[in-house]
N, C-alpha and C positions, 0 to 999 in steps of 0.2 A: 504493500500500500504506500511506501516514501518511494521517492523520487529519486534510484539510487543508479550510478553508472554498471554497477556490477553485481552480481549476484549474492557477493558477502566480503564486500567493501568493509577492509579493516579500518580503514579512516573512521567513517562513520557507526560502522558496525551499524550497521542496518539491510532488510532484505530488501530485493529488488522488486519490482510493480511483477507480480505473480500471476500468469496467465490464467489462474484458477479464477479470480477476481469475478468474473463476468457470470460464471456459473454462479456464486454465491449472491450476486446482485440481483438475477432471477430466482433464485429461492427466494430470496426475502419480499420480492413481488409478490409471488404467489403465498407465502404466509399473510403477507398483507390483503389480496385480493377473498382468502379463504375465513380466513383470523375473524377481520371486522364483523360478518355476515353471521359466523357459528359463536363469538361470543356474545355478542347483541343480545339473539336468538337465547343462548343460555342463562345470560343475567334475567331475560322475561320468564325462562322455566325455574330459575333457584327461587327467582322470588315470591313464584306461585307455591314453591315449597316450605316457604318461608310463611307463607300467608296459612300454612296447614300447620300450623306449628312445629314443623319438623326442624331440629337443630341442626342439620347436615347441609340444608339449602342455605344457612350462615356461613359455613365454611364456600359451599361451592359459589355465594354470588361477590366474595370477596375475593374467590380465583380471577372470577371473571373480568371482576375488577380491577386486579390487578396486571392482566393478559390485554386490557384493552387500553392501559394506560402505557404500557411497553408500544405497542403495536404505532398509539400514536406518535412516538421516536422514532420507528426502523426511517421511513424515510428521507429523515437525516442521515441517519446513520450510511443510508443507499447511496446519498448525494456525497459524505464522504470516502467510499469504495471506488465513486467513479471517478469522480476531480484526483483525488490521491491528497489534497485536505482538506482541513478542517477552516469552513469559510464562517463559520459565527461566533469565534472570538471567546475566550475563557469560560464566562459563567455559563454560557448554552452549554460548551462542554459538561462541566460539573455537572449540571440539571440531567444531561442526557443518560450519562454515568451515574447519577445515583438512581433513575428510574430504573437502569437497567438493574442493577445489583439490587432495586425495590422489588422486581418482579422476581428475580433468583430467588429472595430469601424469604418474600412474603409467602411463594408461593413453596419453599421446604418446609417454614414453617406450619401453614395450612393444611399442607400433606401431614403432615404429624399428628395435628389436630385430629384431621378426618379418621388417620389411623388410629390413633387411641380414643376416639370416638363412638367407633367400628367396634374394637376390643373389647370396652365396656360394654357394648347394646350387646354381643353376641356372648362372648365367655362370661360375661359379671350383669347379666339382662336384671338381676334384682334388686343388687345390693348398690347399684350407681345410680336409679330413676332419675334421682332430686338433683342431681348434676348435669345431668344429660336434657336441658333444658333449654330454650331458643334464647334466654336472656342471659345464659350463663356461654352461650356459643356469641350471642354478641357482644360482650366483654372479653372472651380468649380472643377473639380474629381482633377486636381494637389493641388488648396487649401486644397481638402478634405484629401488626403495622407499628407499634409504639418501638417495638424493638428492633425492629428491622432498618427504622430509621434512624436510632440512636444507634444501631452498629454501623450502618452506611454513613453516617455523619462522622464516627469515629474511624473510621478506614479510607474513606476516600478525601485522598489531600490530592487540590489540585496543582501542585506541584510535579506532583507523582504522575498524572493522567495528561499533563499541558505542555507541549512544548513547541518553540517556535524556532525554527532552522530554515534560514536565509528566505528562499520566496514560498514557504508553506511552513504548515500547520500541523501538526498533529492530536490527535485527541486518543489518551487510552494506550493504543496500539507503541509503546516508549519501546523502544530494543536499541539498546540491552534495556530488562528491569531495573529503574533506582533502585539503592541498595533498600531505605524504606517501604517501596512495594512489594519488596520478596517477604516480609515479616506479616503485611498486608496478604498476601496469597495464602500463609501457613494457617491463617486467624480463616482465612475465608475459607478456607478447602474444613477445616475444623468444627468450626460452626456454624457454616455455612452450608456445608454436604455431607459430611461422616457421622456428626452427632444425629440431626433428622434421616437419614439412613438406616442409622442402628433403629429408631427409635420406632419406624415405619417395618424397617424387618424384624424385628420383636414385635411387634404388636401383628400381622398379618403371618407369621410363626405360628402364634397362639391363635389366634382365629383358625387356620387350619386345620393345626390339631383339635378345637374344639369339634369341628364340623365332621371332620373324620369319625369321631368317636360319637356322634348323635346319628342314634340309628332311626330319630324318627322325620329325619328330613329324606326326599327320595333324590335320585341317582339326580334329574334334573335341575334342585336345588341345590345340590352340589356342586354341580358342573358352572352354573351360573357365579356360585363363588368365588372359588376355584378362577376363574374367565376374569370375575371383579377386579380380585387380590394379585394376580397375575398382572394385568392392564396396570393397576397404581401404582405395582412396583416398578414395572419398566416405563414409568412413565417417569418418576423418580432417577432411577438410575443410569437409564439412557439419555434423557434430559439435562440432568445436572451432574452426572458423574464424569463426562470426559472431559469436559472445559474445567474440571477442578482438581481432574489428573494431570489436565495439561498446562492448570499452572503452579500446579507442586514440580513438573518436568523443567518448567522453564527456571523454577527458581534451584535445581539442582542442574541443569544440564547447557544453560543459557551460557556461550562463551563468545568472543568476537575473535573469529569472521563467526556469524551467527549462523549456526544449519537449517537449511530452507525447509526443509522435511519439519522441523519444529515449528516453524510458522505455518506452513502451512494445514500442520494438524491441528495447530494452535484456534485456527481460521474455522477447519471444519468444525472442529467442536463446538466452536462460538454457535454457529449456526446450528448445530445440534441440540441446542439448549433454548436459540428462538421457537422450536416445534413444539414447545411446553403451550403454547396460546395455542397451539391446535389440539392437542392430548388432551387438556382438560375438558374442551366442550365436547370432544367424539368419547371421552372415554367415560364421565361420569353426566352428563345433558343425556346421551344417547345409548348409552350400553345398559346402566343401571336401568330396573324395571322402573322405578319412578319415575325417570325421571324422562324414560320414553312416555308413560302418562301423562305425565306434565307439558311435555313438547306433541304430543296428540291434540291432547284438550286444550292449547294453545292455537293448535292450525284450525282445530273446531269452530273454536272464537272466533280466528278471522273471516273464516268464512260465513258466520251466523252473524257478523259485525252489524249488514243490512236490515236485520228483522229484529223485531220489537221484542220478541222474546229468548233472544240469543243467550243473554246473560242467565237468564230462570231458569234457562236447560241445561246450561253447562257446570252448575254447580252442584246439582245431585249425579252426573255424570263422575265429576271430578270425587266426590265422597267415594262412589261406587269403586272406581277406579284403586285409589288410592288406600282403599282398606278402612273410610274413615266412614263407615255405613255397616261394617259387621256387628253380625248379631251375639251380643253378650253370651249367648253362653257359648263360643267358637275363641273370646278372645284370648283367654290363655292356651286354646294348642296352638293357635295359628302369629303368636308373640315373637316368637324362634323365627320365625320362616319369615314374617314381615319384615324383622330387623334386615337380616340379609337379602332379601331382595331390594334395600335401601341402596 
């Protein structure tokens, strides 16, 4: 992405304009073109979830939120790809930079949540109720913003992200790492991906073992799990695991003349990590049985928008639906199975 004569120019220690560039600039189109459309779309189904009192539609319209406030960056971030800099001058820097590492950590954070969420309703369905409550989910996701932002204010010095060398710019992309950014990567990769890691594979651990060992859910309710638990994990670890591998690598392996092979994995990974705005809405909007309900009796709406009585039909549909119309004496066997189809 700099403007270098050679491939790993020891003067500058910097890589050269990397033909890959153009392929990554069309990803990020098409995350942008797909992104806006399927989170929009899911902030209208978390908050119908939200309106059922379910505490999980807390966590998923704060993904959303946060997936659509990144989204509104990429294309700067595109206009910087193709010029080779950075044309808006310091602060836009910083701002761009910290939404970005807002989206990273809001949304580990929020996986976590979801996951020990998930943990309690399904292995602990009794003794957690009074926790597992929408006003207690909307106090977790303000902490989780409150911290996300006080770690991104504590880590990002724009010193460290900002540099200007002769007729350009750069933003972020520093090679070599300032020696304070490598201290910065170890903090990030720490609390940033390894601690919500464990914390999402301990809890989705025990959720399968529970589910295995309940014989009274069938081979289908399993498999829908199982598909769930699968889905959030690689959405997690393939999302935010290689950009945080790769920059524990750069702050172990970063020398000048810098190796192109490290940048450029450096690159795909970043890009790796923008598919989180598309994961969340395909994987918990449209996978989860709810929240396919929810995204139903949504296109229902609009299409009944025209008639006077659109609103009066879709809300005993929506109870039917959503389990919130069963009849009292079904509600403790069918307790188990509702959690998990959540």
């Amino acid at each position: 992405m700099n403007k270098t004569d050679g491939l790993n120019d020891s003067d500058n220690c910097s890589p050269s304009e990397d033909p890959e560039k153009r392929v990554f600039v069309a990803l990020h189109f098409a995350v942008i073109l797909f992104g806006i459309p399927s989170n929009v779309f899911f902030l209208f189904v978390s908050y119908r979830l939200i309106r059922q009192k379910i505490d999980l539609g807390v966590y998923l319209f704060n993904l959303a939120l946060s997936d659509l406030l990144f989204i509104a960056c990429l294309p700067v971030w595109i206009q910087f790809a193709l010029n080779d800099t950075w044309i808006y001058g310091k602060t836009a820097c910083v701002v761009c930079v910290f939404l970005l590492f807002t989206n990273f950590y809001t949304s580990a954070v929020l996986l976590s949540c979801i996951a020990v969420d998930r943990y309690l309703a399904i292995v602990h369905p009794l003794q957690f109720c009074k926790i597992r409550k929408r006003r207690i989910a909307v106090s977790v996701s303000i902490a989780a913003w409150i911290f996300t932002v006080i770690f991104n204010a504590i880590t990002v010095h724009p010193n460290s992200i900002y540099k200007e060398i002769e007729d350009y710019t750069i933003c972020l992309d520093l090679f070599p790492l300032p020696q304070q950014q490598k201290w910065v990567n170890v903090a990030r990769f720490v609390v940033g991906f390894l601690i919500p890691a464990l914390v999402v594979g301990f809890c989705y651990w025990q959720i399968c073992w529970d589910v295995k060992k309940n014989q009274t859910l069938g081979s289908m309710e399993r498999r829908h799990v199982f598909k769930l638990l699968g889905g959030i994990l690689l959405t997690l670890y393939l999302c935010f695991g290689p950009v945080h591998i790769m920059m524990i690598l750069r702050v172990l392996l970063e020398e000048c003349p810098y190796p192109n092979w490290l940048f450029v994995g450096y690159k795909a990974s970043v890009f790796l990590s923008t598919l989180n705005c598309l994961a969340d809405p395909l994987l918990y909007g449209f996978t989860s049985r709810t929240g396919q309900a929810s995204a139903s009796n949504l296109l229902l709406i609009f299409r009944r928008i025209g008639k006077k009585d659109g609103q009066r039909e879709a809300g005993p549909q929506n109870n039917q639906i959503l389990g919130t119309g069963v009849d009292s004496n079904h509600k403790i066997s069918m307790y188990c199975t509702s959690e998990l189809q959540l």
